[in-house]
C-alpha positions as CSV (number, residue, x, y, z in Angstrom):
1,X,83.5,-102.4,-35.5
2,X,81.8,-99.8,-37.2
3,X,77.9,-99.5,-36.7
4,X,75.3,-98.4,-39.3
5,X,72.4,-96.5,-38.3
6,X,69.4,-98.3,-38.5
7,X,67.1,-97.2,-41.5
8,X,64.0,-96.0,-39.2
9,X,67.2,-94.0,-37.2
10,X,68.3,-92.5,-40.9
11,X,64.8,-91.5,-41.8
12,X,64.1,-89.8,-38.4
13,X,66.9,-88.0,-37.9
14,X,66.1,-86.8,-41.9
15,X,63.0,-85.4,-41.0
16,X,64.0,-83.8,-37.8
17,X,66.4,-81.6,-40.2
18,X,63.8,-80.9,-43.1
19,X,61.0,-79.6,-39.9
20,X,63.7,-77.6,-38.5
21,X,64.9,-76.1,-41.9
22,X,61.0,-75.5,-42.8
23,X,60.4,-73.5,-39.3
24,X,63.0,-72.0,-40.1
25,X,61.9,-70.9,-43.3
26,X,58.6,-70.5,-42.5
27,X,59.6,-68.2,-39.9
28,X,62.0,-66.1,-41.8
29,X,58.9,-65.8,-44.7
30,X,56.6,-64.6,-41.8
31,X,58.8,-62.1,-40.4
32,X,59.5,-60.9,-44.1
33,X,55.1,-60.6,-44.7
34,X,54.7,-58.9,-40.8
35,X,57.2,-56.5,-42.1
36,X,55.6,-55.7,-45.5
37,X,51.9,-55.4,-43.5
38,X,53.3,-53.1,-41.1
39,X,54.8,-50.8,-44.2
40,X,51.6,-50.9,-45.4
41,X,49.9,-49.7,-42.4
42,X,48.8,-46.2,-43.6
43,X,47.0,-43.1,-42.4
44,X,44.7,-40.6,-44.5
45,X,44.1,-37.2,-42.8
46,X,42.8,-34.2,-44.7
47,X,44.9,-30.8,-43.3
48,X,43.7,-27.2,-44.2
49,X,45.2,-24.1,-44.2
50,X,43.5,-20.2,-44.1
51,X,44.8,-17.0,-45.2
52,X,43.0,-13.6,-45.3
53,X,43.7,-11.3,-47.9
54,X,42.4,-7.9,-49.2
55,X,41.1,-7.2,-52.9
56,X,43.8,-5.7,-55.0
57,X,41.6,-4.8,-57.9
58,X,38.3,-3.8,-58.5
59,X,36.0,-3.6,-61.8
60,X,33.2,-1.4,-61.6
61,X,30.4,-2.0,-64.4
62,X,27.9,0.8,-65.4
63,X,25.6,2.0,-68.4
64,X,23.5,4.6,-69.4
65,X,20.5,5.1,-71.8
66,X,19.5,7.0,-74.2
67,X,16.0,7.5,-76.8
68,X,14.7,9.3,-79.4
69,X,12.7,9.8,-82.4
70,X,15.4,9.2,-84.4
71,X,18.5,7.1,-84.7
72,X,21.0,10.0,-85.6
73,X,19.4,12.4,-82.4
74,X,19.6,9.2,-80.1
75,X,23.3,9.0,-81.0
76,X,23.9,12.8,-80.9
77,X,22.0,13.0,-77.1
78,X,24.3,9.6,-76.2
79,X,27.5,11.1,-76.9
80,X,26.6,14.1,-75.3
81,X,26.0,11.9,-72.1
82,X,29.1,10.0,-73.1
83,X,31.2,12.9,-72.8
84,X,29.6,14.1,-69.2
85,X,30.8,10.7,-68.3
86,X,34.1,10.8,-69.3
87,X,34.4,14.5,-67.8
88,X,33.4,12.9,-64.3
89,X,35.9,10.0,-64.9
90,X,38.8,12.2,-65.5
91,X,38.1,14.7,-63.1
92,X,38.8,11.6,-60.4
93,X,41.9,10.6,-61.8
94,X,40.2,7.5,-63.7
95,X,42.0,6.9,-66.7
96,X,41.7,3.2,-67.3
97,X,38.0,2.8,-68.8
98,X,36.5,0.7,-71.4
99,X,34.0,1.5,-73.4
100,X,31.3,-1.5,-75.1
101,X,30.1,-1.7,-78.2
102,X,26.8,0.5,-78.2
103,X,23.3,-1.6,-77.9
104,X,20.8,-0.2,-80.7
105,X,17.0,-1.5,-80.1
106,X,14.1,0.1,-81.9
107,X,11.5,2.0,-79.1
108,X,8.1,0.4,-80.2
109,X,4.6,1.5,-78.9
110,X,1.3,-0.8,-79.0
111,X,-1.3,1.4,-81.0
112,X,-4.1,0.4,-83.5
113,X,-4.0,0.8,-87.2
114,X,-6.8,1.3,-89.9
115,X,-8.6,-1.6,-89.4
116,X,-8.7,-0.6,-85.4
117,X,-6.2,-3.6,-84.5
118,X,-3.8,-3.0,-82.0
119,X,-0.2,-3.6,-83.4
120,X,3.6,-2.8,-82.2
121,X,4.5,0.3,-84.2
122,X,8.3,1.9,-84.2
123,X,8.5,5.5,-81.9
124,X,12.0,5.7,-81.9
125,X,15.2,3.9,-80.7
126,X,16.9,3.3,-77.2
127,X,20.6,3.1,-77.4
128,X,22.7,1.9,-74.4
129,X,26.3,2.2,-73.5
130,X,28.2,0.2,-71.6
131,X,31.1,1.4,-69.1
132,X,33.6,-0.7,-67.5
133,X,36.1,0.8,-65.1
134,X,39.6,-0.9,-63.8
135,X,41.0,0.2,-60.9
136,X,44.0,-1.4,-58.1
137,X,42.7,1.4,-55.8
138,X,39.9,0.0,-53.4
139,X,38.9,2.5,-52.3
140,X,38.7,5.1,-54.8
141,X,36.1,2.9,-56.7
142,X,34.4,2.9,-53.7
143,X,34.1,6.1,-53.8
144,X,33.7,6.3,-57.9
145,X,30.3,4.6,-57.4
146,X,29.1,6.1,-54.6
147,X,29.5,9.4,-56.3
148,X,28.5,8.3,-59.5
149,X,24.9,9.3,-58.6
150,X,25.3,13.1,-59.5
151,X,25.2,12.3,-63.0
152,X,21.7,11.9,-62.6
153,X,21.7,15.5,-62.0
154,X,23.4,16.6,-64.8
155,X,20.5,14.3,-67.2
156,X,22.3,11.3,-67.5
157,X,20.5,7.9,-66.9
158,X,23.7,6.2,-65.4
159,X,22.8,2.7,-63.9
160,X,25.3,0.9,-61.8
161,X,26.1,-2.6,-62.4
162,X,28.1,-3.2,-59.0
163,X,31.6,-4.0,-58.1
164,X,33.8,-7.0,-58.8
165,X,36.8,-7.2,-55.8
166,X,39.5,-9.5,-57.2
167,X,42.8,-10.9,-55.1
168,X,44.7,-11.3,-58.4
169,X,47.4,-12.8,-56.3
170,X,45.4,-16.1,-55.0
171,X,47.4,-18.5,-57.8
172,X,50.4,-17.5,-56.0
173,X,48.7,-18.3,-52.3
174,X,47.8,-21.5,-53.4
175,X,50.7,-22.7,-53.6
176,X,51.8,-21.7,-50.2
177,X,48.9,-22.7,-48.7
178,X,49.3,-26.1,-49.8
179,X,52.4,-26.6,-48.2
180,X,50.9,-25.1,-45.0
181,X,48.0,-27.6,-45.2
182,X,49.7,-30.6,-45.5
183,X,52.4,-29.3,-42.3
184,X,48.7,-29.4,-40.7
185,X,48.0,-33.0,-42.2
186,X,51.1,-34.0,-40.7
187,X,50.4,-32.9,-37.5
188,X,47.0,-34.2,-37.2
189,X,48.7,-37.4,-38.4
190,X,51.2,-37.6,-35.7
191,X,48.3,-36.9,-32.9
192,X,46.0,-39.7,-34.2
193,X,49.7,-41.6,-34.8
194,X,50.5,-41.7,-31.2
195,X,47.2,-42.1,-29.9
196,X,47.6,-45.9,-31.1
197,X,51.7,-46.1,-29.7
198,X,52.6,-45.8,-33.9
199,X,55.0,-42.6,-35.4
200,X,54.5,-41.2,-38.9
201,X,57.2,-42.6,-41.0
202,X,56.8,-40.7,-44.5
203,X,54.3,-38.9,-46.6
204,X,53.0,-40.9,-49.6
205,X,50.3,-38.8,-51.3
206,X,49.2,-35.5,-50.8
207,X,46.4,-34.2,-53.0
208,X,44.8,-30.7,-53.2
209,X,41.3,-30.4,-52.2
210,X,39.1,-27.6,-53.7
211,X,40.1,-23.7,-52.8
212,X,37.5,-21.7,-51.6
213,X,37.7,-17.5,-51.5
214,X,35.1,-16.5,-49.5
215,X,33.9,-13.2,-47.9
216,X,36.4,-12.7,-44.7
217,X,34.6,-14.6,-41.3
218,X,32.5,-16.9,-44.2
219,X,32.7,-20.7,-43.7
220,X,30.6,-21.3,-47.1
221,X,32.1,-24.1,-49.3
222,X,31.3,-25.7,-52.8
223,X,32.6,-28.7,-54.7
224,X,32.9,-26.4,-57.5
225,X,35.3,-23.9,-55.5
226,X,33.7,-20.3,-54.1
227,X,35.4,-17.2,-56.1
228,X,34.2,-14.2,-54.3
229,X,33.3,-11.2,-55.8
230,X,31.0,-9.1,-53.7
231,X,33.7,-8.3,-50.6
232,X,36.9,-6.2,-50.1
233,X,38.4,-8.0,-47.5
234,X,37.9,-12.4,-48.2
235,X,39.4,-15.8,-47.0
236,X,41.2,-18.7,-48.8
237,X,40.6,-22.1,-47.4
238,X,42.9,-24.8,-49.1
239,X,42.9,-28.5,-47.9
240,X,45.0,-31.2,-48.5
241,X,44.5,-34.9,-48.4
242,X,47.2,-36.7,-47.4
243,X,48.6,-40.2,-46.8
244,X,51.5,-41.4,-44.5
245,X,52.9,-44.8,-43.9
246,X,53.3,-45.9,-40.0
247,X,56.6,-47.5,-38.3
């Protein structure tokens, strides 16, 4: 004769298989959450990368200045200077020269009229010319505007501005200093990684930090970005902030 199971028996036993099924599934859902913390575990390291270069171009900036009583024998002495100018240009092989737009300013003197006032009174006019020269050879500007001073002999009032030292290839070594910054990233990642027992799993973000050109052996740095002028011989600093995921 067949025996039911008691209804406190029934209800037990019921139970017993809805706690096991919700371990179970309790267990399964915290496995799944550990796994999507520990993919979320990250590390952000900031990697750099250096690379000295040497000026490829150079702009040399001068002008010279001329007065007199009048505005056509200011112009006639400036293109007289002008063409001493040129002469010394040409006779170094400089061909690629600009010329600006000449500045005309009256020449005034303080003296005192009828009445014994003292009042600006037009003597003459200054005109100034403005020279720009382009050149990929260092260091034949160099020498250019070192030279340049014997034009003083010859009666003209040359004045130089300085040069400019340009790396006009530094678009280009951005770009492969950035991958060399973040292989540095990396490996700073990996060391910090393994200090804690954890490996690098995959790069998530990497992001370009500022690029600084600075004269060569120069640590200087700006949030703006240094663009060196004033040296032949510089360094490019790029840095890269990156992210990677742990396993």
């Amino acid at each position: 004769m067949e025996t039911t199971p008691s209804r406190p028996h029934l209800f037990g036993l019921l139970a017993g298989l809805f706690l096991a099924a919700g371990l179970a599934a309790a267990s399964f859902i915290l496995a799944n959450a550990w796994t999507r913390i520990a993919e979320s575990q990250v590390i952000n390291v900031t990697g750099s990368a250096r690379q000295d270069v040497r000026s490829d171009l150079a702009l040399w900036r001068c002008q010279f200045s001329v007065e007199a009583p009048t505005l056509l024998a200011a112009n006639e002495k400036l293109q007289a200077d002008l063409a001493k100018v040129e002469a010394f240009l040409r006779s170094r092989s400089v061909t690629d020269y600009s010329l600006a737009p000449v500045q005309i300013r009256e020449a005034t003197a303080r003296v005192k009229n009828d009445d014994g006032e003292t009042v600006p009174q037009r003597v003459g006019y200054h005109l100034v010319q403005a020279v720009g020269v382009k050149s990929a050879d260092i260091d034949r500007m160099l020498r250019l505007s070192r030279e340049s001073g014997q034009l003083l002999g010859e009666g003209v009032a040359l004045v130089s501005g300085g040069i400019d030292f340009l790396y006009t290839k530094a678009g280009e070594a951005k770009v492969t200093m950035m991958s060399e910054a973040t292989k540095d990233a990396r490996a700073r990642a990996e060391q910090i990684a393994a200090q804690g027992g954890r490996r690098i799993k995959e790069l998530r973000t990497a992001r370009m930090g500022v690029v600084q050109i600075n004269p060569i052996y120069s640590g200087a740095t700006s949030w703006e970005g240094n663009n060196d002028t004033s040296s032949v011989d510089k360094t490019i600093t790029a840095t890269v902030t990156a992210t990677f995921s742990l396993r």
